[in-house]
C-alpha positions, 0 to 999 in steps of 0.5 A: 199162689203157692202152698207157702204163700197160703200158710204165711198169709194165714200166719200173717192173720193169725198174728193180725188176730192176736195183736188185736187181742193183745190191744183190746186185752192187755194180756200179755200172755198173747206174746205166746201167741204171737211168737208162735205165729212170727216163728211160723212166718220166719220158717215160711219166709225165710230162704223161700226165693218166691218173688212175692216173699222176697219183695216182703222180706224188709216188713218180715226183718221189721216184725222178726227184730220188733218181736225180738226187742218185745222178748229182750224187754220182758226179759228185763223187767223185774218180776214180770211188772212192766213199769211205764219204761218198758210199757212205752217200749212195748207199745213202740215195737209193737205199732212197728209190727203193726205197720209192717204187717198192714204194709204185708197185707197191703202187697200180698193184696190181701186188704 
């Protein structure tokens, strides 16, 4: 396993950790968090030409453009009150990132 590999998976749970926060909590602070941790991943995988990296890159677009639509949403709403509208979007881009980060894990061999 390459130093690359290590630091993304670590990214990848580090972020796995968050979303588990963010669901319990309801913090939205954690987006914080979360975007330092997808950025961290972007930066690993992005270019790497690692077979392995290359194979995840579909899940990888998934959570990179999920987290992108999370930020585009809280840029719109007004005063930082996320209305029912948005919640449900939220809730969408975020199972979405959920999903690709268990399909990660599930072909890294890591759950």
């Amino acid at each position: 396993m390459t130093p690359e590999l290590q630091k993304f998976i670590n990214a990848l749970y580090a972020l796995n950790q968050t979303m588990k926060q963010l669901f319990e909590s309801g913090d939205i602070g954690l987006f914080t968090e979360m975007n330092r941790e997808i950025k961290e991943m972007y930066r690993l995988q992005h270019g790497n030409n690692d077979p392995i990296m290359e194979a995840i890159d579909i899940d990888c677009d998934i959570i990179y453009h999920n987290f992108d639509m999370i930020v585009a949403v809280l840029r719109t709403t007004e005063d930082g009150v996320i209305d029912r509208g948005a919640q449900t979007a939220l809730n969408k881009f975020l199972h979405n990132i959920d999903d690709s980060v268990v399909s990660i894990a599930s072909a890294l061999g890591v759950v």
